[in-house]
N, C-alpha and C positions, 0 to 999 in steps of 0.2 A: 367447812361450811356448817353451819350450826342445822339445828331442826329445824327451828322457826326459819330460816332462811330458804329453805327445801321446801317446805309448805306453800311459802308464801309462791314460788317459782310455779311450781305443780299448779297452784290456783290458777297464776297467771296465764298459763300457759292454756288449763282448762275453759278460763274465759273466752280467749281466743280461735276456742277452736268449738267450741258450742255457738260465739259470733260466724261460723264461717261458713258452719253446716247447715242452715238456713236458702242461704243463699244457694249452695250445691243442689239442692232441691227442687228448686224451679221445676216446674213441668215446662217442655219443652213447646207444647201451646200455648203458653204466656207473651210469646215474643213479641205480638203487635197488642196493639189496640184495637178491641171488638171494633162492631160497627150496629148499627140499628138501621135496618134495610125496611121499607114503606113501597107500597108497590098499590100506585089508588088506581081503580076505572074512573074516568069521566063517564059524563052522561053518554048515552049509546052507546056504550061499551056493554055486549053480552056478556064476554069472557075473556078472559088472555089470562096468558102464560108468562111469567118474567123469571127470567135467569140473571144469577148477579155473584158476581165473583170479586173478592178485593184483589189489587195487581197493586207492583213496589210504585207507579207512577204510570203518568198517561205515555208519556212519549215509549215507555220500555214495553210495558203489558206482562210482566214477567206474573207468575201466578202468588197471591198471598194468600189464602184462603181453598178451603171447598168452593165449589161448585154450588147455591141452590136455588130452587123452584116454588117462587111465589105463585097463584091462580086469585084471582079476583075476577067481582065482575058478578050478577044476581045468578044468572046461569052457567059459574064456575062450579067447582067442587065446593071450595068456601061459603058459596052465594052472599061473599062478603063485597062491597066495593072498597074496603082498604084493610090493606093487612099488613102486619109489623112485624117483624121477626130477629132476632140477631143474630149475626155472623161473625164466628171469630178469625181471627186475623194469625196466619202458622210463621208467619214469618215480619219484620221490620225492614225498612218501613214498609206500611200498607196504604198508599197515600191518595188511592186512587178505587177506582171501580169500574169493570168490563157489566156490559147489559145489553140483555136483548130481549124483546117483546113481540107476543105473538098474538093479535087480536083480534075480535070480530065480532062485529058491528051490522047490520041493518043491509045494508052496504056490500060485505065479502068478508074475507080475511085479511089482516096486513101484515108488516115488523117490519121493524128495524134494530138497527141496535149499534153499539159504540161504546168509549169510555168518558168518566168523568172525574175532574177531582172530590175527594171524598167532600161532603156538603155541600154539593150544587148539585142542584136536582133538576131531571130531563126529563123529556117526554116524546111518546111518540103513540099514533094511531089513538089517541085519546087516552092514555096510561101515563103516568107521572110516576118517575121510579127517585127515589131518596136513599142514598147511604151515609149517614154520619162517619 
């Protein structure tokens, strides 16, 4: 086998494998697709709590994500009435989203809570929870 023939191989070969180590590197939180979580008070709403976790599907509820803690509402922490945040997605598919809301109003305290497919947006005790 000549030089040039050796060389050319070695490149080929180096191509390939600088093609391959890219991919090897993934972090292992890349798997799903984020999500963009929204958690508004409606009017009378003092304060609430919302919890929202991405799951593989509604029917299963398996867990894709952390756990987190939205607050809205003028006499929350935030003293925000809408607040936006992102959540990433640990595992595929993430198709869906667990929520529960804790509020209080004029009224008393309320919650409720359940799952939704990701981009349809619920609400409960005057709180309207979104995860893209």
């Amino acid at each position: 086998m000549s030089t040039r023939a050796r060389w050319t191989r070695w490149a080929v070969v180096g191509a390939l494998a600088v093609a391959v180590v890219p991919g090897a590197a993934t972090p292992a939180g890349a798997k799903g697709t984020p999500s963009t979580v929204t958690a508004t008070c409606g009017a009378g709403v003092a304060k609430a709590t919302v919890t929202v976790q991405l799951v593989d599907a509604v029917a299963t509820n398996k867990p894709a994500s952390k756990t987190i803690t939205l607050a809205c509402g003028p006499q929350s922490v935030s003293g925000q009435l809408s607040v936006t945040t992102t959540l990433k997605a640990t595992t595929s598919p993430a198709a869906a989203y667990a929520w529960s809301v804790f509020a209080t109003t004029a009224t008393g305290t309320s919650g409720c809570g359940g799952q939704a497919p990701r981009g349809t947006s619920v609400g409960c005790s005057g709180v309207t929870v979104l995860a893209t």
